[in-house]
C-alpha positions in Angstrom: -111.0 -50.4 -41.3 -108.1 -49.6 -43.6 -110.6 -46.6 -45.0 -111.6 -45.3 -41.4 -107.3 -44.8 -40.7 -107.0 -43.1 -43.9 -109.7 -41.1 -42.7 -108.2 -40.1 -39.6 -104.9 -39.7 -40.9 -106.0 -37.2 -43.6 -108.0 -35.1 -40.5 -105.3 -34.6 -38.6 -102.9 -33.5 -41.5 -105.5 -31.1 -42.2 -105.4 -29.9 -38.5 -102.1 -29.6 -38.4 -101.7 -27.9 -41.7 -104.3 -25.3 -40.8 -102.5 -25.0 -37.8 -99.2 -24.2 -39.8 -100.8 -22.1 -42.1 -102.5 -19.9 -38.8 -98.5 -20.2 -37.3 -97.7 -18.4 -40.7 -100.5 -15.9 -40.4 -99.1 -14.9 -36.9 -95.9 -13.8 -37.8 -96.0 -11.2 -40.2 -92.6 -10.4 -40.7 -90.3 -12.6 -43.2 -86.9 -11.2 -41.0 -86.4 -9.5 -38.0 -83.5 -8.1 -36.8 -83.1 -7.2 -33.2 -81.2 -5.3 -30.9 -78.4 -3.2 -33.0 -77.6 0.3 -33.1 -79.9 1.5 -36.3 -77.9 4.1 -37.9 -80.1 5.7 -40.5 -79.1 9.2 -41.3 -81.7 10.3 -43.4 -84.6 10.0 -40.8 -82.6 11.3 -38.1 -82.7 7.3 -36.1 -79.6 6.7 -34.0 -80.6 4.1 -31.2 -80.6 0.7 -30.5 -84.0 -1.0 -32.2 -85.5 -3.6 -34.2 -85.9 -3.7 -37.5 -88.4 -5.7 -39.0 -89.0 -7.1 -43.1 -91.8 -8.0 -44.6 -92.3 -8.4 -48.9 -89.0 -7.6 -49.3 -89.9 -3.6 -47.8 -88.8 -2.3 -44.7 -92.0 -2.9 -42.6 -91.4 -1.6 -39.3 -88.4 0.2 -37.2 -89.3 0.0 -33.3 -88.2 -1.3 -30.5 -88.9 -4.5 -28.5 -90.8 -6.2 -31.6 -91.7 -9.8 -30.8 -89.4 -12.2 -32.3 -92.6 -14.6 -32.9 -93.8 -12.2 -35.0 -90.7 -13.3 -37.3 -89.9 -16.4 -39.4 -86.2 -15.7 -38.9 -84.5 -13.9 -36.2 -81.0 -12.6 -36.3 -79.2 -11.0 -33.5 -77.2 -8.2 -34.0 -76.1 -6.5 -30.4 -72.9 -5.2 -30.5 -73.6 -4.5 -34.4 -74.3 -1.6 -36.2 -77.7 -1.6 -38.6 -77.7 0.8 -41.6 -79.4 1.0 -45.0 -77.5 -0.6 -47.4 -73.8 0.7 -48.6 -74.5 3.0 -52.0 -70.9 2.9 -54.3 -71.6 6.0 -56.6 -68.4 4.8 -58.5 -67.6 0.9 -59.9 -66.7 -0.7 -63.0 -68.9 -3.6 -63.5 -68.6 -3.5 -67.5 -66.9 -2.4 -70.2 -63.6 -0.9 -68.7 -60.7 -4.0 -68.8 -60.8 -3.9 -65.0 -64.7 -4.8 -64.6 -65.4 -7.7 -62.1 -68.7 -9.0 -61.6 -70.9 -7.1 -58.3 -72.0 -9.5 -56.7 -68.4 -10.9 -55.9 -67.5 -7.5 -54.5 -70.0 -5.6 -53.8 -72.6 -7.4 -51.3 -69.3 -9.1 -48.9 -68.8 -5.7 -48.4 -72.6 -4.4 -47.2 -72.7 -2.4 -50.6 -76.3 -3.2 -51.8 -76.1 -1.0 -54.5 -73.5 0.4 -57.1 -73.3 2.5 -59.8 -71.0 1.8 -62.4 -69.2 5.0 -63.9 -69.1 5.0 -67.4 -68.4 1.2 -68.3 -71.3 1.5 -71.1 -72.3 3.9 -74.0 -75.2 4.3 -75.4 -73.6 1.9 -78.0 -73.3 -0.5 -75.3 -75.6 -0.5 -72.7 -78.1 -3.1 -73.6 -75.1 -5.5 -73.8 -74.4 -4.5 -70.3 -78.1 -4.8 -69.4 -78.4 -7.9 -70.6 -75.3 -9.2 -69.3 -74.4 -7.4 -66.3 -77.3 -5.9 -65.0 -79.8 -8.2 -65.2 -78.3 -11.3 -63.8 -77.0 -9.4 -60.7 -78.3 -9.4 -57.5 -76.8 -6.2 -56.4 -78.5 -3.5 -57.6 -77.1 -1.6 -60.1 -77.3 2.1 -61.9 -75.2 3.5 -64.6 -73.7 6.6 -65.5 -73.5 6.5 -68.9 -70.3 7.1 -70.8 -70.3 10.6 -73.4 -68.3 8.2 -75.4 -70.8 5.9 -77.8 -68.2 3.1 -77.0 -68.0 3.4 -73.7 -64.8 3.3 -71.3 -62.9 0.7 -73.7 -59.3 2.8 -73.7 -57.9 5.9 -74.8 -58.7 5.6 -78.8 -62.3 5.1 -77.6 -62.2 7.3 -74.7 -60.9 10.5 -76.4 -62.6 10.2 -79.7 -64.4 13.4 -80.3 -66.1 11.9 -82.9 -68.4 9.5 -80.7 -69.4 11.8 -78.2 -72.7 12.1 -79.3 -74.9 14.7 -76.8 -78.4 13.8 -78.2 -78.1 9.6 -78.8 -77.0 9.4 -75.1 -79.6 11.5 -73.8 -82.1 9.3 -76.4 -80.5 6.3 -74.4 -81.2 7.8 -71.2 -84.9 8.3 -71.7 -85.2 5.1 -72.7 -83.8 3.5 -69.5 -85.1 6.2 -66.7 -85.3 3.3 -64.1 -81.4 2.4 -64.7 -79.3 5.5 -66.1 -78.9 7.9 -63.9 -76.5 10.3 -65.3 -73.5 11.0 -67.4 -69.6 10.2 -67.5 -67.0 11.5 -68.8 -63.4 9.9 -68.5 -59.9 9.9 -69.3 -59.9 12.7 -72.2 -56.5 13.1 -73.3 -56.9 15.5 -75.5 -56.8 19.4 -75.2 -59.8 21.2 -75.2 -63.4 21.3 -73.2 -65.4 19.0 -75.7 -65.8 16.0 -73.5 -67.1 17.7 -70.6 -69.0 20.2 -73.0 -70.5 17.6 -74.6 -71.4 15.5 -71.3 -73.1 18.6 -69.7 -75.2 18.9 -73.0 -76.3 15.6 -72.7 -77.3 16.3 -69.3 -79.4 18.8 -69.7 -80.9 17.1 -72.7 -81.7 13.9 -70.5 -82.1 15.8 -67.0 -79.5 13.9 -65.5 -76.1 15.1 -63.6 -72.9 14.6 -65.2 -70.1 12.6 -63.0 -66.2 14.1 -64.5 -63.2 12.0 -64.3 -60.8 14.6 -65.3 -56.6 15.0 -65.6 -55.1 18.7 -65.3 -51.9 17.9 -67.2 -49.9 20.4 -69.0 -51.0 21.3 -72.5 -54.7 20.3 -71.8 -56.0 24.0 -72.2 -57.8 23.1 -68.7 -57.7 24.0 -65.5 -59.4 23.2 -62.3 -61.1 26.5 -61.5 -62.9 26.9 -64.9 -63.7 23.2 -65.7 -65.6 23.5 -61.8 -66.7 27.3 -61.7 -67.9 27.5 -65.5 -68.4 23.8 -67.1 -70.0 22.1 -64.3 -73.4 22.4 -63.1 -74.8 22.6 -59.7 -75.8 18.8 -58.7 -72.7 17.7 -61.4 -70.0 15.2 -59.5 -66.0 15.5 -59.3 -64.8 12.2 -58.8 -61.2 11.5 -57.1 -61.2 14.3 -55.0 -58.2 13.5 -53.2 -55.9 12.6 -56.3 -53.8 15.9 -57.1 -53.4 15.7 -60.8 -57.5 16.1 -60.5 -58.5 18.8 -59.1 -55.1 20.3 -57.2 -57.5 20.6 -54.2 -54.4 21.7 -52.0 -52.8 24.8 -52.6 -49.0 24.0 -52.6 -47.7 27.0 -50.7 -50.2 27.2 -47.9 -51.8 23.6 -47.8 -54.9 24.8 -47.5 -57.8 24.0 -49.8 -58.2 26.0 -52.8 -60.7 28.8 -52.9 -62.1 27.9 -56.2 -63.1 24.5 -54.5 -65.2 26.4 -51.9 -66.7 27.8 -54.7 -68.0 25.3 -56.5 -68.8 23.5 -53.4 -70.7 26.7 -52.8 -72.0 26.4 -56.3 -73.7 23.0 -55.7 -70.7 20.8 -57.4 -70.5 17.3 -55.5 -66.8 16.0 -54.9 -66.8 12.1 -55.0 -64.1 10.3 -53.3 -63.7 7.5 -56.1 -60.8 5.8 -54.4 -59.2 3.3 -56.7 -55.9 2.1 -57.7 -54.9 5.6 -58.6 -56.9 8.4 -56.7 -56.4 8.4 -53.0 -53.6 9.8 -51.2 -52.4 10.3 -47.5 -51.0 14.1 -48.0 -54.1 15.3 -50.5 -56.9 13.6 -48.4 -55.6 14.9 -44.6 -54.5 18.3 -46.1 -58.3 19.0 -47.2 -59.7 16.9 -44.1 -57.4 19.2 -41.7 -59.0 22.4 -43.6 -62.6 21.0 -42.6 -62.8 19.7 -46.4 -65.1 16.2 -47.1 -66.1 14.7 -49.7 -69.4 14.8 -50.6 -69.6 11.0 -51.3 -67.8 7.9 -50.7 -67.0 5.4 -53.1 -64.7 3.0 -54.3 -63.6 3.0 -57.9 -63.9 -0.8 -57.8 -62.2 -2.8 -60.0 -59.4 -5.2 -60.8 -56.4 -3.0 -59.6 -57.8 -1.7 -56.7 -59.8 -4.8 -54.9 -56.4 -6.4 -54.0 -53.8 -3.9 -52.9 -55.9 -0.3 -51.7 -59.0 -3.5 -51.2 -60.7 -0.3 -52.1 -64.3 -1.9 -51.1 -67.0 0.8 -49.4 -66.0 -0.6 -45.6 -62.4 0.1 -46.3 -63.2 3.4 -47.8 -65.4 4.3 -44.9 -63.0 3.0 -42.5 -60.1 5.9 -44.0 -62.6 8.6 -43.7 -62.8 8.0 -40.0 -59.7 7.8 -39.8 -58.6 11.1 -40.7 -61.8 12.5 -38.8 -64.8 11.8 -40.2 -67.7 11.0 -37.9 -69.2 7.6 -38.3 -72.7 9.0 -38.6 -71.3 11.5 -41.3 -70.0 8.7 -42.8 -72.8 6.3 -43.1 -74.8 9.5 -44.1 -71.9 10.0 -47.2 -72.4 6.3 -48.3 -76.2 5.6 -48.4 -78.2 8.9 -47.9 -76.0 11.8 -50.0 -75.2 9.3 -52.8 -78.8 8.5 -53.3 -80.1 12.1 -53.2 -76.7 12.6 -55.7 -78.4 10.5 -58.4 -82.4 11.1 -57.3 -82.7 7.7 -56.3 -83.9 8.9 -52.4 -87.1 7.8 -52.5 -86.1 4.2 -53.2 -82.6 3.8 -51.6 -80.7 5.0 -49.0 -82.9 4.6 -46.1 -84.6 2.4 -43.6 -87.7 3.7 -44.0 -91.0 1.8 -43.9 -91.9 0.8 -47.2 -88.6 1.1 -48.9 -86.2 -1.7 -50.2 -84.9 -3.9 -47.4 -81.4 -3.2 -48.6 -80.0 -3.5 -44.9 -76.1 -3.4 -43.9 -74.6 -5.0 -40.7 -71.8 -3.7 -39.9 -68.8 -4.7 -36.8 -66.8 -2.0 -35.4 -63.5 -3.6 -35.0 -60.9 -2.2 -32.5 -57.3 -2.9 -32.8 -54.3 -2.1 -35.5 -55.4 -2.1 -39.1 -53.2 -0.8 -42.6 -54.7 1.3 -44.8 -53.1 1.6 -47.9 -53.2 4.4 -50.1 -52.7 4.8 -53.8 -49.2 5.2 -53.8 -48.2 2.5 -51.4 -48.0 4.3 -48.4 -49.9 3.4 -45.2 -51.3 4.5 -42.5 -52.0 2.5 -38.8 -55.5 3.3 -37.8 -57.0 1.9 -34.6 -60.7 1.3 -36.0 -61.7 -0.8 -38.9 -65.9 -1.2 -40.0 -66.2 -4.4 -41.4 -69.4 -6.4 -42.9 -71.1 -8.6 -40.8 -74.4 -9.4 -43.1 -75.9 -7.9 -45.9 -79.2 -8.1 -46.6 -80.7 -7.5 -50.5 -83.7 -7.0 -51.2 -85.3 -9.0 -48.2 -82.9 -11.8 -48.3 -79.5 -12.6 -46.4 -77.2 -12.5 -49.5 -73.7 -12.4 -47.5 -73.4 -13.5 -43.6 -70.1 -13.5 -42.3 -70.2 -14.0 -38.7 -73.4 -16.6 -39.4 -75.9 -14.4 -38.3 -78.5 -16.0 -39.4 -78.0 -19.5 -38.8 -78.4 -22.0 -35.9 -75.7 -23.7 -34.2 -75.8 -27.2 -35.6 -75.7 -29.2 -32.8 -79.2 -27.0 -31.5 -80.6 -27.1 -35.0 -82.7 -30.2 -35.3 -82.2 -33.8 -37.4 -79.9 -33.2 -40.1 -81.6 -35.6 -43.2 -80.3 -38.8 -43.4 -76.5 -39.5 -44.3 -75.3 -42.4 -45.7 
């Protein structure tokens, strides 16, 4: 008797097994996310759709997919659905402001970031090993001229390590994570940093990103350092601080003509935020004279995440502000800055087969301050904020608890004591 009930009881766990495992079969997707505005510049989509995961790739954008073709199903009317946030411009390691990404970064829909120049190619296994690989954010480097990396101005203006062919050497041998060069915070007189960068460039077939001061006595100036040391495809970063690039004439308040050039040229102006690089007059001076940056980014890192809160939806957020379409926008944070370090074909998109990187966004309405640099505000009447963030197929960040059920609806919690 007792071995006919056994029998029994292991037939129809074997039913119902195979009839999980044919549930599992049905629904082909891992995550599906249903009826936002899809916002993904770089295949022309603007509508409201479904996105669906599957593997951790985008596996289909359409509308009206089943939601039983979906182990999870998040709702996101009312919410905006983009590839995920690109920062062409953190500090993650090396410089005394780093702060780990993952604490930053993904709360604020930025699936990937680049850190700029934390690392030389004295350093950057250190940061691979520390940094890099135990982050769930994705993360690229621009690799600092200086052997040292970006550990003050001894290191940082040291001639000495700015070695052109070890950092291209390093380069090669990291092609999936390096994606360019850095130079920063040269206090010395003289082209060599930026020389030398370039040099390394070209040797490593990488752009340069240049974080440069026009200060009196440098025997630089904006025009030639743009016109005649930088390359087409090279990045200016801090594009709105004046001791940068003086982007605004003085007497007229127009944009200078040698910026048009090098724009013209094929230079790429960052936006690089930070605790230092964005200001109210600069930024809606060049906005006013039909003059954007190229990119948006933060400059991330300890001084600017709690004053400016410098993260990529504030960032955004500003640019709309002083009249910056929110397509143009979203196109300047996932799109441009994955074309600016040839990373397109991975990033940037919501294209099938790419990385589920996905941001949800909220467009808030209302009074928000935005600070700037120099502790000025301004009172803007839209703020973008992060709703979820999905990395890599999986909800890392869920603010507005997208993705779970209400508790009460959600089935027999286990058993508390």
């Amino acid at each position: 008797m007792a071995a006919n009930l056994l029998y029994v009881f292991w037939m129809r766990l074997t039913f119902l097994a195979g009839g999980f495992a044919a549930l599992l079969a049905a629904q082909p997707y891992d995550l599906l996310i249903k009826g936002g505005r899809v916002l993904d510049p770089a295949n022309h989509v603007d509508r409201v759709t479904d996105v669906a995961i599957a593997q951790k790739k985008i596996a289909r954008v359409a509308d009206d997919i089943p939601a039983a073709d979906a182990r999870k199903v998040l709702n996101a009317h009312g919410l905006l659905v983009t590839p995920g946030l690109i920062d062409l411009h953190a500090h993650v390691f090396g410089y005394e402001g780093s702060i780990f990404p993952d604490d930053s970064a993904l709360p604020a829909c930025t699936t990937t970031i680049v850190d700029a120049g934390g690392a030389g190619w004295r350093t950057f296994d250190e940061f691979k090993a520390k940094v890099i690989d135990r982050s769930r954010t994705r993360i690229y480097a621009f690799l600092n001229i200086v052997g040292h990396g970006m550990v003050g101005p001894t290191f940082e203006s040291d001639t000495g390590d700015m070695d052109s062919a070890k950092t291209a050497e390093k380069v090669q041998q990291h092609r999936g994570l390096i994606v360019g060069i850095k130079t920063a915070h040269f206090g010395r007189s003289g082209w060599t940093a930026i020389d030398r960068s370039v040099a390394a460039g070209k040797l490593a077939g990488v752009p340069v990103m240049v974080d440069d001061k026009i200060t009196t006595g440098s025997g630089r100036t904006s025009a030639e350092k743009l016109i005649e040391h930088m390359r087409p495809g090279d990045i200016h970063t801090h594009v709105f601080n004046d001791r940068q690039l003086e982007v605004i004439d003085r007497y007229t308040g127009k944009v200078q003509p040698w910026i048009w050039e090098a724009r013209k040229k094929g230079v790429l102006f960052d936006l690089g935020h930070g605790a230092g690089s964005f200001l109210w007059p600069v930024a809606s001076k060049a906005i006013e004279d039909g003059f954007f940056p190229d990119t948006i980014s933060t400059d991330l890192h300890s001084s600017s995440i709690m004053i400016q809160q410098a993260d990529m939806t504030n960032c955004i957020s500003k640019m709309m502000h002083l009249g910056m379409k929110l397509e143009d926008a979203i196109a300047r944070s996932t799109i441009a800055p994955a074309k600016a370090i040839r990373r397109q074909e991975e990033i940037g998109t919501l294209g099938v087969g790419r990385a589920a990187d996905i941001a949800v966004l909220q467009l808030q309405n209302g009074v928000f301050a935005f600070k700037d640099a120099w502790g000025k505000k301004a009172l803007a009447q839209r703020r973008l904020d992060c709703a979820l963030t999905v990395r890599d197929g999986a909800v890392v960040h869920d603010a507005l608890g997208l993705a779970y059920p209400e508790w009460r609806k959600a089935g027999n919690y286990e058993v508390l004591p």
